[in-house]
Steps between C-alpha positions, in 0.01 A plus 500: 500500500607137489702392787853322355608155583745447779735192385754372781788258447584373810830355630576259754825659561712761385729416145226284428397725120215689588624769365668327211119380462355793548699723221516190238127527484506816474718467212304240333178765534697774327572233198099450498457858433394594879596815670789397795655716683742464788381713826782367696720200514774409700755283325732455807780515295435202287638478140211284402204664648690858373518333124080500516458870514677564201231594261248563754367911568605576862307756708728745642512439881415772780808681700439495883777656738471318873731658733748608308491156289371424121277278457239374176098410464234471258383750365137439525395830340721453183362130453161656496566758287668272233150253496710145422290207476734311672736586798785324613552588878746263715443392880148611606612433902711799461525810768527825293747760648308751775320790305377303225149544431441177651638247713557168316535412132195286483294817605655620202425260282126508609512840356628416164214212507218722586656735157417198297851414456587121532817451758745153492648499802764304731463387889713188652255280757727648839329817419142441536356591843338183580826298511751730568537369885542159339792583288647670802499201684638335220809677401522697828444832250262722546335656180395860596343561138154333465211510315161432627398124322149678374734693273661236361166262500262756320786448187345412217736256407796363774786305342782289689851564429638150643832369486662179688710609801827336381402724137499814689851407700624450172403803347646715816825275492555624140410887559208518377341625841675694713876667477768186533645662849076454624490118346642338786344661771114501299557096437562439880228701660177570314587329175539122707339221317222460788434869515407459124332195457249652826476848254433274222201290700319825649512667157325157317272518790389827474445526153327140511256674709460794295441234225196377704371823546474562116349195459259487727447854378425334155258231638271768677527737169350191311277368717741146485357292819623201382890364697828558301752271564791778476611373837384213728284660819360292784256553698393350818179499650429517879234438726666607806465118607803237633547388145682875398854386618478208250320708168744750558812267487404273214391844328873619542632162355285547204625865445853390566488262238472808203791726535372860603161412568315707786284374773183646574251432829140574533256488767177588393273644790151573498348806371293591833827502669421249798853297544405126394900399526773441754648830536798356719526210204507771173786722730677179480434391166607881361832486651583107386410672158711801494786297652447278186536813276146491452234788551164522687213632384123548626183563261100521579247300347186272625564306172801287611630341160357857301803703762775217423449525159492865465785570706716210307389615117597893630824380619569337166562162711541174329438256810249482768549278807185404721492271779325154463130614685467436884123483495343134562363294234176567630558864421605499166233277371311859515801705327750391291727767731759757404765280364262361242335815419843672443638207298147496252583892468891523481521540133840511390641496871641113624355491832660247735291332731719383805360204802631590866397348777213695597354400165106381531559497920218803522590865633576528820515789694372617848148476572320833424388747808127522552371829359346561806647567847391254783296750700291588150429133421392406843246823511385320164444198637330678823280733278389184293419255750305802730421710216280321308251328826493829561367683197273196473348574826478870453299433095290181673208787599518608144481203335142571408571837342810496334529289197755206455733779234540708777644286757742326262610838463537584857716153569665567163644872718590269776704269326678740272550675870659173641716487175658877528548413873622103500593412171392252262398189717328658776293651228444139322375393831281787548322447149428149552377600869308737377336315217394208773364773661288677237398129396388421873345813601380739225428281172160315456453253654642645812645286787671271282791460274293462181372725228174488327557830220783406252565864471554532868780204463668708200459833730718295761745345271579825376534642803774235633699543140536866503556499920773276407637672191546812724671292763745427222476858364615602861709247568738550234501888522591487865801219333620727253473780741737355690715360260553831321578663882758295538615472135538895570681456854777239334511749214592754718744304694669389182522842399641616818781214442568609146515846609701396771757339288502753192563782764850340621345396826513125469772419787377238684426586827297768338349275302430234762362782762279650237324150463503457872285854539284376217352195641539618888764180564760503829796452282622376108817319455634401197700140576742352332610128526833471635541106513471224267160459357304253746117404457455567887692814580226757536459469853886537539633834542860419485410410164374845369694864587333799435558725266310787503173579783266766576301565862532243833666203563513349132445105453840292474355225305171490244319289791504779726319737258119484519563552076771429299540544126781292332680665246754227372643212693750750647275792597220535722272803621358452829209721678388517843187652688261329324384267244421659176222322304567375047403832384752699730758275409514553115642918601723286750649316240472765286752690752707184539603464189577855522738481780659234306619683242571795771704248631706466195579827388616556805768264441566544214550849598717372793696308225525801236613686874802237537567448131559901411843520710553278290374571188653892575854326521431327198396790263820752742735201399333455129540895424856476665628237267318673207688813527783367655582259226501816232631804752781220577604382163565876378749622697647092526532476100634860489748452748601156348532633144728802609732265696521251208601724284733630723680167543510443149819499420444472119383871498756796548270751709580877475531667870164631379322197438612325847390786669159523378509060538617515860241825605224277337611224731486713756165644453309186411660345830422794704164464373457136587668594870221763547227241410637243734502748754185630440354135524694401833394836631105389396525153664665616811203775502275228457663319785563742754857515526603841332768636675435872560721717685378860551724778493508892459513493123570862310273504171774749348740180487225292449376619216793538262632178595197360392478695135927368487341131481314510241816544234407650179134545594643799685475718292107485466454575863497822669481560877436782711584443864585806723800437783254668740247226475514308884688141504231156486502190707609229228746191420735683260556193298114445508354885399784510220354159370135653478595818322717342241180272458280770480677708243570227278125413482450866466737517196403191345171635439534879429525625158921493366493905499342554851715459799384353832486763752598405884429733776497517869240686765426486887199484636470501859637207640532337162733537205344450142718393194312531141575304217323698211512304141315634181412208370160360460402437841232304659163440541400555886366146504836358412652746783496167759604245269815636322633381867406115480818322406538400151273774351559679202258744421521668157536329115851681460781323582345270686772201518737702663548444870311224674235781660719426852591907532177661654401235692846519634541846533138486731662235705874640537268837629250321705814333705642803507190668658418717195238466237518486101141627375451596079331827445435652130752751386292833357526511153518098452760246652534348810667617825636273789498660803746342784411642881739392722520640909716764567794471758457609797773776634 
């Protein structure tokens, strides 16, 4: 069976029409004759987006009961089973009810695909996986409905729903959003201008980038090599040499000139994977590119130009940026070099050729190792000079029997054995020695350096250019041997660090004694400068403090440090115990520049450390004014209506009507009193200066008093308290304060025909009061939070109160030395269970 086609408007924030969108194409496929049916849509109570489904064949949604409450799904099955061409199923991020034959919509959808049937569907950008910490951070709301981003990137086709900010406000302002009493409170939290125009960006972004995965999609399908100018890509090429920091820089200006254009650099390294770059320099180099909003990337190729090319046409790049070549003049009168070579192959790609001041100055580095350790090349050089008198005295009895061939041959051993042992020089010096010696003693005429048979002066010419050729052979063997030894001991130390750093494990000293056990040094300091910049200050060690070491007494200033790497002009990494030769000192610099940036996340972690006091009294004083501003203009404008109206004297009032004015005065204002005293009560909490004032308190007068405060609500309570039950250790005022809290939470959320239930039980030392609602409960990770001040958990009702009741219920308790913990009520609600001490006799 043919799979369907997944389509997926997607919103950059709710009310912004996906699915207006959504069911007016559906409606536009049903006037082209195509089968559309609605699976499920929700209209949220919008006249417009309601008007669409007129006309439209709606699939019957499935029943599911969830303690004790009703709720609605697709009904999978029944789509099937009617065979539409089309389906019309609204947001794909969505959780379906527990006991539904699968966890999230978008499994259910992959159902209906995988029957053939093609599914539009609706998802708003908070609600993908990928960026759903982002929009947290954002708004300060966390989305706990996502949907993986493969879902929504394996669409077939992925549509924007976009609409300007100030458009959106506009929309909710008139109604046609949210319910008017939710306007206000929507437009000054999540529905802020910023909040939108940052929704706005990440949805362009991500759907830019699924727009460069279908194209470069289409490219490979058609075998298209040649660049696309869809968008302007620049890419930088590095050698790992000095001139990196400049490329990189004028690169960035380039890319900054074209608005959206992305930065790419490349270091191409050789295929037999023997470093021939600066380490230290490319660790450098990457970070100046990523904190340029660039990335770094590394490919393998011998053919230099061939690997810049390739990697630039498969990114789709439009620029290329070399360096101007460092090699002499000398050297390029034998190769026209990379930047030519890439510039006469570029095709359709600018390249930029940029001069530095290393131009045409030759590469420097440090001068190479010999292959060869010291003790090897002087046993060459011992072997050769003895050797060879030697095996000349041992043949000169022979020289009468063995033919000319045959002692070439037996020097020939010789030499090659003076190559494996010495290298390539002592070996040059043995062939020539031995070649004066063949001539002198063993070729006619003998006993002098001349030679009569012309084939006896090839047999000898030979015989030096092959002993030489295997000197070379040798030579550079033993070179690359060690070369690729310790190409595999900095790979492994590099790979340590990484490994070091992706594991967590980057703190500084750590860092800074792992390098110290690496290279067998006294101590490691990492040194910052702690004066004014001064050409002559790295002998002084008031200049310098020290800000992180590992091992003995560390070095005060870089001239006390047998090495020192510099960093920047601020920061300095100093080693003692010994000196640590060029090729040790690329993983050196390759762990400075590590401990740099060690060094600055860990302040900016000791800044995100200071700033979140902060930043928590920010969003506590944010949410405060949020629900303040509503919970305190309610009871304010109905207490202000009912005592206008009273004082108008224009309007004869019946005994009736002045009665009902004044007790709606009263209520509103005994409302506002209980907020303002639940809000002192929460800041003197916060402070520490709750008066509490234990007594023997009887819960049988407790209780009822309790039930008496909540006015009409009353009646929807029913307690249960025996008179034998022993008396608690509470502040009267305090314990009647957290029940009436309790049981108005309780009834605010149970179902108008259940009654809360409160009862009373010792245990022990302790007395437990339960709080038993009906309502819909909560989940048990939402047990811990319904405490935090100013949270509402729940979509009904959820303006009313500013969320101040649990959290001060916990805190009233905790003073008290009781405890407030949530438990599930059997057969669905929720159940507050108050344990307070019991008083001793």
């Amino acid at each position: 069976m043919i799979r369907g086609r997944l389509r997926v408007y997607l919103g950059s924030a709710p009310g912004v029409g996906k699915t207006y969108a959504m069911l007016d194409e559906g409606r536009r496929g049903v006037e082209r004759g195509r089968d559309v049916v609605v699976g499920l849509v929700e209209t949220h109570d919008r006249p417009r987006t309601a008007a669409l489904l007129d006309g439209l064949e709606i699939i019957p949604r499935r029943d599911m009961i969830h303690r004790g409450a009703a709720f609605t799904e697709l009904d999978v099955d029944a789509v099937i089973r009617r065979a539409p061409k089309i389906a019309l199923i609204d947001e794909l991020a969505h959780t379906n009810v527990p006991g539904s034959r699968n966890v999230k919509r978008w499994q259910d959808i992959e159902e209906l695909l995988e029957a053939g049937i093609d599914v539009i569907s609706t998802v708003n950008i908070q609600h993908l996986e990928s960026i759903n910490d982002v929009v947290q951070a954002i708004t300060g709301v966390p989305q706990r409905e996502t949907v993986p981003d493969e879902v929504v990137r394996r669409a077939d086709q992925v549509e924007l729903v976009d609409m300007a900010p100030e458009a959106l406000r506009r929309r909710m302002a008139h109604g046609n959003v949210y319910a008017p009493e939710k306007v206000d409170a929507a437009l000054s939290n999540y529905f802020r201008v910023g909040n939108l125009t940052a929704l706005r960006e990440l949805a362009l972004l991500w759907v830019a980038g699924k727009v460069d995965e279908q194209l470069d999609r289409y490219r490979a399908e058609h075998g298209i090599a040649g660049t696309w100018e869809a968008r302007e890509r620049v890419v930088v090429a590095l050698t790992g040499g000095p001139e990196g920091e400049v490329l990189i820089r004028r690169a960035a200006r380039i890319a900054d000139r074209s608005k959206g254009a992305d930065l790419l650099a490349v270091h191409v390294t050789r295929a037999d994977g023997l470093a021939d770059a600066d380490l230290a320099t490319l660790v450098r180099q990457r970070t100046l590119v990523e904190s340029v909003g660039g990335t770094y990337h590394q490919v393998v190729g011998d053919d230099v130009p061939g690997a810049l090319l390739d990697f630039a046409g498969g990114v789709n790049a439009t620029q290329l940026v070399l360096g101007a070549s460092r090699r002499g003049r000398f050297a390029q009168l034998f190769s026209r070099g990379v930047g030519m070579e890439t510039t006469s192959r570029s095709g359709t790609i600018d390249v930029h050729m940029v001069t530095h001041p290393h131009a045409r100055q030759g590469r420097s580095g440090a001068r190479q190792r010999a292959a060869l350790t010291r003790a090897r090349r002087i046993g060459g050089w011992v072997l050769a000079l003895l050797g060879l008198p030697l095996l000349s005295a041992v043949l000169f009895p022979f020289r009468e029997t063995l033919a000319l061939p045959s002692e070439i041959l037996l020097f020939l051993l010789l030499v090659v054995a003076v190559a494996l042992v010495g290298g390539m020089w002592p070996a040059v010096t043995a062939a020539v020695l031995g070649f004066l010696l063949l001539n002198y003693f063993f070729t006619p005429p003998t006993n002098r350096l001349t030679i009569a048979d012309p084939e006896n002066l090839l047999a000898l010419s030979v015989y030096v250019l092959v002993a030489i050729m295997v000197s070379m052979v040798v030579d550079v063997a033993a070179r690359r041997t060690r070369e690729a030894a310790r190409a595999s001991a900095d790979a492994e130390a590099l790979s340590a660090l990484a490994g070091y750093v992706l594991r967590g494990e980057a703190a500084l000293p750590s860092l800074l004694g792992r390098l110290r056990e690496m290279f067998g040094l006294t101590s490691v300091t990492l040194l910052e400068r702690g004066a004014a910049i001064a050409p002559d200050d790295q002998g002084d060690p008031a200049a310098w403090r020290i800000v992180a070491t590992s091992g003995g007494e560390p070095a005060t200033c870089p001239a006390l440090a047998e090495t020192d790497v510099t960093i920047d002009e601020d920061l300095v990494l100093a080693a003692r115990g010994r000196l640590l030769d060029a090729a040790d000192r690329r993983i050196l610099e390759a762990f400075a520049a590590e401990a740099a940036v060690a060094l600055r996340q860990q302040r900016l972690t000791e800044q995100a450390e200071r700033a979140k006091p902060l930043a928590e009294a920010d969003r506590m004083r944010t949410a405060l004014l949020a629900a303040v501003s509503h919970d305190l203009r309610t009871p304010l404008a109905s207490a202000k209506a009912a005592v206008e109206s009273l004082g108008n004297t224009g309007i004869d009032w019946s005994p009736q009507d002045r009665a009902e004015l004044l007790a709606t005065a009263d209520e509103s204002l005994a409302k506002l009193d209980r907020l303002i005293a639940n809000l002192l009560d929460m800041s003197r909490l916060q402070a520490g200066v709750l008066g509490v004032v234990l007594q023997r308190v009887a819960l049988e007068d407790a209780v009822p008093r309790a039930v008496d405060d909540l006015g009409p609500l009353r009646e929807r309570v029913e307690a249960d308290v025996s008179f034998d039950l022993p008396e608690i250790m509470a502040d009267p005022g305090l314990i009647e304060r957290v029940l009436v809290n309790l049981i108005t939470n309780a009834v605010r959320f149970s179902p108008p025909d259940a009654k809360v239930l409160v009862t009373a039980s010792s245990h022990g030392e302790q007395v437990e009061i339960r709080v038993i609602d009906r309502g819909p409960g909560l989940p048990p990770d939402a047990h811990e939070r319904v405490f935090l001040p100013f949270q509402r958990i729940g979509d009904r009702d959820n303006h009313s109160g500013v969320g101040l009741g649990l959290a001060l219920s916990r805190g009233l308790t905790q003073a008290m030395g009781g405890e407030l913990t949530p438990d599930e009520t059997p057969g669905g609600g929720l159940t507050m269970i108050l344990t307070m001490p019991m008083a001793t006799p």
